[in-house]
C-alpha positions, 0 to 999 in steps of 0.5 A: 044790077046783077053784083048789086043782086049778090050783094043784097043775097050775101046780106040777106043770108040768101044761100040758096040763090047766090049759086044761080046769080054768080054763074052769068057774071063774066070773069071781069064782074067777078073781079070788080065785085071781088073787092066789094066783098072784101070791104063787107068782110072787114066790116063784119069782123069789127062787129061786136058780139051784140050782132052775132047773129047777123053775123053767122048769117052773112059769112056763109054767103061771104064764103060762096060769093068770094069763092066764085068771085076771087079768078085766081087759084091762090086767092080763091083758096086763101078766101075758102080757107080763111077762119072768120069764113067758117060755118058749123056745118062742113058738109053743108058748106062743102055742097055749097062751095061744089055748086058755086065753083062747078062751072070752073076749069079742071086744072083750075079746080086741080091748083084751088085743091092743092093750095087748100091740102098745103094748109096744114091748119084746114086741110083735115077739115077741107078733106071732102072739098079737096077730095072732090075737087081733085075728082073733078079735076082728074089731077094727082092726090095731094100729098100733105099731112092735114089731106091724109089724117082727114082720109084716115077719119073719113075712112074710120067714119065710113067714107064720104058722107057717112057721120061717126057711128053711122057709118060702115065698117072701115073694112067695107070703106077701105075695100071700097076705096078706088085710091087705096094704093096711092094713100095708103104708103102716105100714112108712113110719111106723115109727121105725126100718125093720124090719131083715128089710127089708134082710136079704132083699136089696136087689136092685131085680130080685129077690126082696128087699122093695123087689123084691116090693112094686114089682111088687104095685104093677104088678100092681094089689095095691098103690096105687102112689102109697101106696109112693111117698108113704110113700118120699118121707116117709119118706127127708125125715125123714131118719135114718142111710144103713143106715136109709134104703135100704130106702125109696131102693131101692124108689124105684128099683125102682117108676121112677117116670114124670117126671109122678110125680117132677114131683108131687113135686119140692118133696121132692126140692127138700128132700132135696137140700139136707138128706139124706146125700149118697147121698141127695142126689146121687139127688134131684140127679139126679131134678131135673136130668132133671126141668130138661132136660125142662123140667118145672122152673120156674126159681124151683124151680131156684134154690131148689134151688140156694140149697140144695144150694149151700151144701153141703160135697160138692165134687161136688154143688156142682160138678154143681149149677153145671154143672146151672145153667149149661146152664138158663141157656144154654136160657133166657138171660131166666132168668138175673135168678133163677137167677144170684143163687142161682148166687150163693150157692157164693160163699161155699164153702169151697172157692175153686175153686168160688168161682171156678166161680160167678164164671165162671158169673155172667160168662158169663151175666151181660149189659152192661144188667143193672145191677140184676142186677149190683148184687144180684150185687155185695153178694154179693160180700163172701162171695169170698175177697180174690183172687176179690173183686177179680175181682168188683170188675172184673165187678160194679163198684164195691160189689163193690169196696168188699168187697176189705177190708184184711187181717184180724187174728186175732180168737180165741175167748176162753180158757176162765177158771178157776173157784174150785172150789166150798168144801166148808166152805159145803155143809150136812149135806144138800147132802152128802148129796144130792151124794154120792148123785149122784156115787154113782149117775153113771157118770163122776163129774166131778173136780172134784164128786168132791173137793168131796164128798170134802172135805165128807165129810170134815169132816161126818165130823170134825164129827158122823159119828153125824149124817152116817150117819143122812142117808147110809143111805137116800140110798144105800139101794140100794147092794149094799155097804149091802144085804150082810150083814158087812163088805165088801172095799174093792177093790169101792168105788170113790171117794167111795163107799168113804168113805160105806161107811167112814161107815156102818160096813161097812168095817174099817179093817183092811181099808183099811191092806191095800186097794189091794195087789192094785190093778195087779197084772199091770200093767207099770210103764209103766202110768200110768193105774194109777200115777195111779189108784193115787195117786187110790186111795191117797188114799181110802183114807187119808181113809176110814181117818182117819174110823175113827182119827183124823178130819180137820178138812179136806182139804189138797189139796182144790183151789183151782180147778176144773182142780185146781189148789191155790193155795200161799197157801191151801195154807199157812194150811190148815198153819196151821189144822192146826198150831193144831189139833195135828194132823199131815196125812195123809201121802197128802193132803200128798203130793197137795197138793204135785202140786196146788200152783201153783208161786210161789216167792215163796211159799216164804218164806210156807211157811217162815215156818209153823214145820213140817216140812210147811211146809219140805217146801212151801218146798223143792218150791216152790223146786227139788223139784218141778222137772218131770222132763226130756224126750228126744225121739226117732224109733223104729221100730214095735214088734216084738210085742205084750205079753200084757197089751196090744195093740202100737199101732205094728205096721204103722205108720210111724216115730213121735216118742216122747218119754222123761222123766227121773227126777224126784228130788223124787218119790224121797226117802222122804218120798213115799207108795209109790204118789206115788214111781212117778210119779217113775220114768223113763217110755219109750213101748214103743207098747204099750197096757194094759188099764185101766178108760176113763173117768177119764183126766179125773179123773187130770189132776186128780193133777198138774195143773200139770204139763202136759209131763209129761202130755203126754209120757203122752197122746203114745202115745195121740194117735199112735195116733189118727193112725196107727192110727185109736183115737179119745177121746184129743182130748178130753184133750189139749183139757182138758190145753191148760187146765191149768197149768205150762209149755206146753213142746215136748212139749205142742206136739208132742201138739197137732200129732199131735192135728191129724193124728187120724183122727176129726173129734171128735179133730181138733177137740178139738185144735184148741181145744187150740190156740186155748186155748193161743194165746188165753193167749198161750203158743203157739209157731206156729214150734214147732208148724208145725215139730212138723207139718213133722216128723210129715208127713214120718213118715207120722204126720200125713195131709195130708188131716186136717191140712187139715180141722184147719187150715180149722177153725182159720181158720174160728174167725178164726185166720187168721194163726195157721194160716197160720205153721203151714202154712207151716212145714209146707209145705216137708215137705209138696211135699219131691220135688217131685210132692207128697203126697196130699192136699197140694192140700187143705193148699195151698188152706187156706194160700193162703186163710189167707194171702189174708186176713191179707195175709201177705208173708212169703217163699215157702215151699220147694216152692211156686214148684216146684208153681206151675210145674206144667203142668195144673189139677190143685188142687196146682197151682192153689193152689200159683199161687194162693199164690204169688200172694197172697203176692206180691200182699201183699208189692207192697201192704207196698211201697205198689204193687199188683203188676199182674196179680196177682189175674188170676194168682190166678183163672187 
């Protein structure tokens, strides 16, 4: 009577009194009634929305019956932790629990609480209950991430009971805390810090946390060497800079005495060589007020230095050398340890640092150290060409021996093209395991996509009853499987919709009229739907076909993995299908003609199979399938925005667009709809649409061996990447660099915007478009450099980032290659004279580039005019510098070295 009772309470939503009518249940009525409750739950969760309410008002007393009914700790936690139990109100739901579970044993309660802290997705919001339970209980304090953020926002909100803004004082909470000492040295061990940390200020003199618990530790609460050990770790596993001002804050505010920062130097040692800059700059300064006191060692100095040295941070490096140079002008017999670790910027990347070691090495460096100079002289190879004649001079004969020839270029082998995967070779389960894959991936990768899609094909044609079979639990969990009737095939995307057509939940009548609402709204100068659409068309066709006609195999199915179809294969799968009597799907012929490498000399071989099709391949292997033309040509930003999109150009400079032709061999009739709207004419207006991101990988696939045409489409996107800082198109100009067809102007125009993008990963990603299409050999440099001049002089392109592009380039053993471009690019950069921001960086590169491949070439306009420039401002220095290697090159290809040359260079 009395478990009917409390079924009839949970129903009825009657809180209040389950707490009286669980406690007289033995533990056997609990556990018998248990079971009853778990059947309620689930039928409560497959409720639809129409019963919310009854709904909200039976899962409280869910929660407080399962929780006095479940006698075992793990399923009593697992029952109060569960989501579907949840209520809004935590306090009250806290209380509850408390009252249902308070005639339990403590090292019960001990286990319920240690369970709940361990789940790292409830543990913060089940603080208060764990807290209690464990008060109850008198066991440890859990140790878990989620148990300590949620004390860190009871204490910001004023301890237990308090609500935010009513709450008081996080000194008063602390100060009152009975626990300070055990959760406190928890806070360093935690994954991330607890965000309440950085909301109530980061002021070291106010009331924020770092504030706070600096002065618990003055005044005895805290132990001051715990904070400042627990900082100390924590800031050396490092983490993003948000992550980590919590900790070098509190650090500032405990000031710590030089005896403090002096026990500690080997972790201030680390962080300046491996922390994010602000981090690192502050160890620095630790360590340099630690070295002028005399408090460091020098062989804790250099190792500081081998570190921080190496570093990309112009100013660190600089303030390193300069902390150097004063120990070595305190205690001059340091120098046999700290000169070769002065040793180590060498091999910067910036040469005017390069040039400040050297100095500092023939400053302190004394005619009797000759071992000391030999040790300096094999280090002496990481100099650029000018400063290593300058060591030759200071350090000798193996310094000189470093002063190598000009360097070729040596660059990184192109990526080779792979024979897609052959669909005929993959078994009924290989398919069926492949199509699960692609099912359940996010981005299905193209090339995976086609090899499914052609076995599904021809398992379809061999054997469909089979191919079903295998499919349906595979896809078990797909919705358009788990509906009852037939299901729309806009919702299927890809290779999906084939396996829905396979097992028989879409009509074909549906796939004839699919696709007509697809890029509806969407403007005609969309080509990420008119790609989608031919992507989509195919499909759709193949799906219908399984229906009707089945296909033996797919036409268009590639032939390599950039999408490319041979013309060969292409013609004896015509054949094949010739002595099957069956015609080609009008899609998928269509789609093999974009795919098909065009050889004429294959021509003859299509003509001579005797079909329509077979002509059709001669004549688009012959003239119709000529690529479109392109116009180029400078324009103004846009006025507006569109109401579908968003205006890319409003703001920014004048910009290059490019225009294609009509292409008529994509006109005549014999083209599908959706295929013939890539032979429109195409105008970049600089808006953006919305499309769905993501398969701008897989559209390459459509025409693949039309690599100027893609360009002209990618070019909007990559501009707006250097003018407006979007960022992913780089990624696809890298994967367009390895695709077929012509390289022509407008390819060579994307990959010189792709150079000026505002986000490193871009920047890199053209840059490998451009190795790629050098290591081919289909790199025009002149081309290009002129294509950077043109951009540089718009605004397109930022010296800065064409820097960065050019040194990663050099850096992969380009070095002739970067230097034609910058100096191509040169002129239009110091254009006026004064030069524009960022030109010293640009300059520094070429005049690295054009040390090392001995480049002899004229000088550049603008570079005589910079060299001559009063001061040792970096555009004049390397501008000098310049001058000077080229000069110095052009002396060496006359059989003379120019006297003076490498001191002009240092100077």
């Amino acid at each position: 009577m009395s478990t009917a009772a409390v079924l009839e309470a949970v129903r009825r939503g009657a809180d209040d009194t389950l707490a009286a009518l669980l406690r007289p249940l033995t533990p056997a009525e609990r556990r018998a009634l248990a079971p009853e409750l778990a059947a309620l739950r689930r039928e409560v969760r497959g409720w639809d929305w129409s019963r919310w309410q009854e709904r909200e008002r039976i899962r409280r007393g869910l929660l407080l019956a399962g929780a006095a009914c479940h006698t075992g700790a793990a399923a009593a936690a697992s029952w109060i932790a569960a989501r579907d139990l949840r209520t809004d109100h935590p306090a009250q739901r806290t209380a509850l629990l408390l009252r249902v579970l308070a005639d339990r044993e403590p090292a019960w309660l001990g286990d319920v609480a240690h369970r709940l802290a361990a789940r790292a997705a409830t543990a913060e919001e089940d603080y208060p209950l764990i807290r209690e339970l464990v008060r109850r209980a008198g066991c440890p304090l859990p140790t878990g991430d989620g148990f300590v953020r949620g004390w860190v926002r009871d204490m910001s909100t004023g301890g237990p009971g308090r609500s935010a803004g009513r709450g008081r004082p996080l000194s008063a909470a602390l100060r009152e805390e009975p626990q300070l000492r055990a959760f406190v040295p928890l806070l360093f061990e935690t994954a991330e810090p607890a965000e309440p940390l950085s909301w109530y200020g980061r002021s070291t003199d106010g009331g924020g946390w770092p504030a706070e618990l600096a002065r618990l530790a003055g005044e005895g609460l805290l132990d001051r060497s715990v904070l400042a050990d627990g900082c100390t770790a924590r800031l050396l596993r490092g983490g993003r800079p948000a992550q980590l001002s919590f900790f070098l804050d509190l650090l500032r505010a405990l000031d710590l005495t030089q005896d403090e920062q002096q026990a500690r130097a080997g972790d201030w040692i680390a962080m300046a060589g491996d922390a994010p800059s602000p981090l690192a700059g502050q160890a620095q300064g630790i360590l340099a007020g630690l070295a002028e006191a005399g408090r460091l060692t020098a062989e804790q100095l250099a190792e500081m230095s081998s570190a921080v040295l190496f570093r990309p941070e112009k100013k660190l490096v600089r303030a390193q050398l300069v902390l150097l140079g004063k120990a070595l002008r305190r205690r001059p017999d340091d120098r046999s340890v700290l000169l070769p670790a002065a040793a180590a910027a060498f091999g910067h990347a910036d040469t005017a640092l390069q040039e400040r070691a050297l100095r500092l090495v023939a400053a302190h460096l004394r005619p009797d150290d000759g071992a000391l100079r030999a040790e300096l002289a094999g280090q002496a190879e990481f100099l650029g060409p000018v400063h290593r004649r300058a060591a030759a001079d200071l350090l000798g004969a193996a310094a000189d021996d470093c002063a190598a020839e000009p360097c070729e270029d040596v660059l990184p082998p192109a990526p080779e093209r792979r024979r897609q995967a052959p669909a005929g070779d993959l078994s009924l389960a290989s398919t069926v395991e492949l199509v699960a894959a692609l099912a359940h991936a996010r981005q299905p990768g193209p090339g995976e996509s086609e090899t499914a899609l052609d076995a599904l094909v021809r398992h379809a044609h061999r054997d469909r009853a089979a191919l079903a079979a295998a499919l349906r639990p595979a896809l078990a969990d797909r919705r358009w499987l788990r509906d009852d009737g037939w299901t729309d095939p806009e919702w299927i995307e890809g290779v999906e919709l084939v396996a829905a057509t396979v097992l028989g939940c879409v009509r074909a009548a549906d796939l004839r009229t699919s696709g007509s609402r697809r890029g509806v709204g969407y403007p005609h100068d969309c080509v990420h739907a008119a790609l989608g659409a031919v992507t989509a068309a195919r499909i759709r066709e193949a799906a219908a076909r399984i229906l009707t006609d089945p296909l033996p195999f797919l036409l268009a199915a590639p032939s390599w993995d950039t999408g490319t179809l041979e013309p060969l294969e292409l013609v004896a799968r015509l054949a094949e299908y010739r002595r099957l009597g069956i015609a080609p799907a009008p899609a998928d012929f269509a789609q093999a003609l974009l795919r098909v490498r065009r050889d004429p000399e294959a021509a003859a071989a299509a003509t001579a199979s005797g079909t329509a099709e077979g002509r059709r391949l001669a004549a688009w292997l012959a003239s119709d399938g000529e690529p479109p033309r392109t116009a180029r040509r400078v324009q103004q930003p846009a006025p507006a925005a569109s109401l579908l999109g968003w205006d890319r150009t409003r703001g920014t400079a004048p910009r290059i667009v490019v225009e294609l032709s009509e292409r008529p061999g994509l006109q005549n009739g014999s083209f599908p709809a959706e295929f013939r709207r890539l032979g429109r004419p195409y105008a970049d207006t600089g808006r953006r649409w919305y499309h769905w991101s993501g398969f701008e990988l897989a559209q390459h696939a459509v025409m693949p061996e039309d690599r100027e045409a893609q360009a002209v489409w990618l070019l909007p996107a990559l501009t707006a990447c250097a003018t407006v800082g979007e960022r992913g198109a780089g990624e696809l100009l890298a994967r367009l660099a390895e695709l077929g067809g012509p390289a022509g102007p407008v390819l060579h125009l994307a990959v010189a915007t792709g150079l000026g993008a505002r986000h490193a990963e871009d920047r890199l990603a053209a840059v490998d478009a451009l190795l790629v299409l050098a290591a081919r050999g289909e790199l025009d440099a002149a081309l290009l450099g002129r294509d950077l001049a043109e951009l540089l002089a718009l605004g397109t392109v930022k010296p800065n980032r064409l820097a960065d592009a050019a040194r990663t380039a050099a850096a992969a053993g380009a070095y002739a290659l970067t230097w034609t471009l910058l100096a191509q690019a040169l002129p239009a950069l110091l254009a006026g004279g004064a030069g524009a921001r960022g030109a010293g960086e640009v300059l520094a590169v070429a005049a690295d580039c054009a040390e090392r491949c001995g480049a002899a070439g004229p000088v550049p306009d603008g570079v005589a005019g910079a060299a001559e420039r009063a001061g040792s401002s970096q555009l004049a220095v390397q501008a000098r510098r310049l001058r000077a290697a080229l000069a110095e090159a052009a002396a060496r290809a006359g059989g003379a070295r120019r006297p003076g040359a490498g001191a002009e260079a240092a100077a």
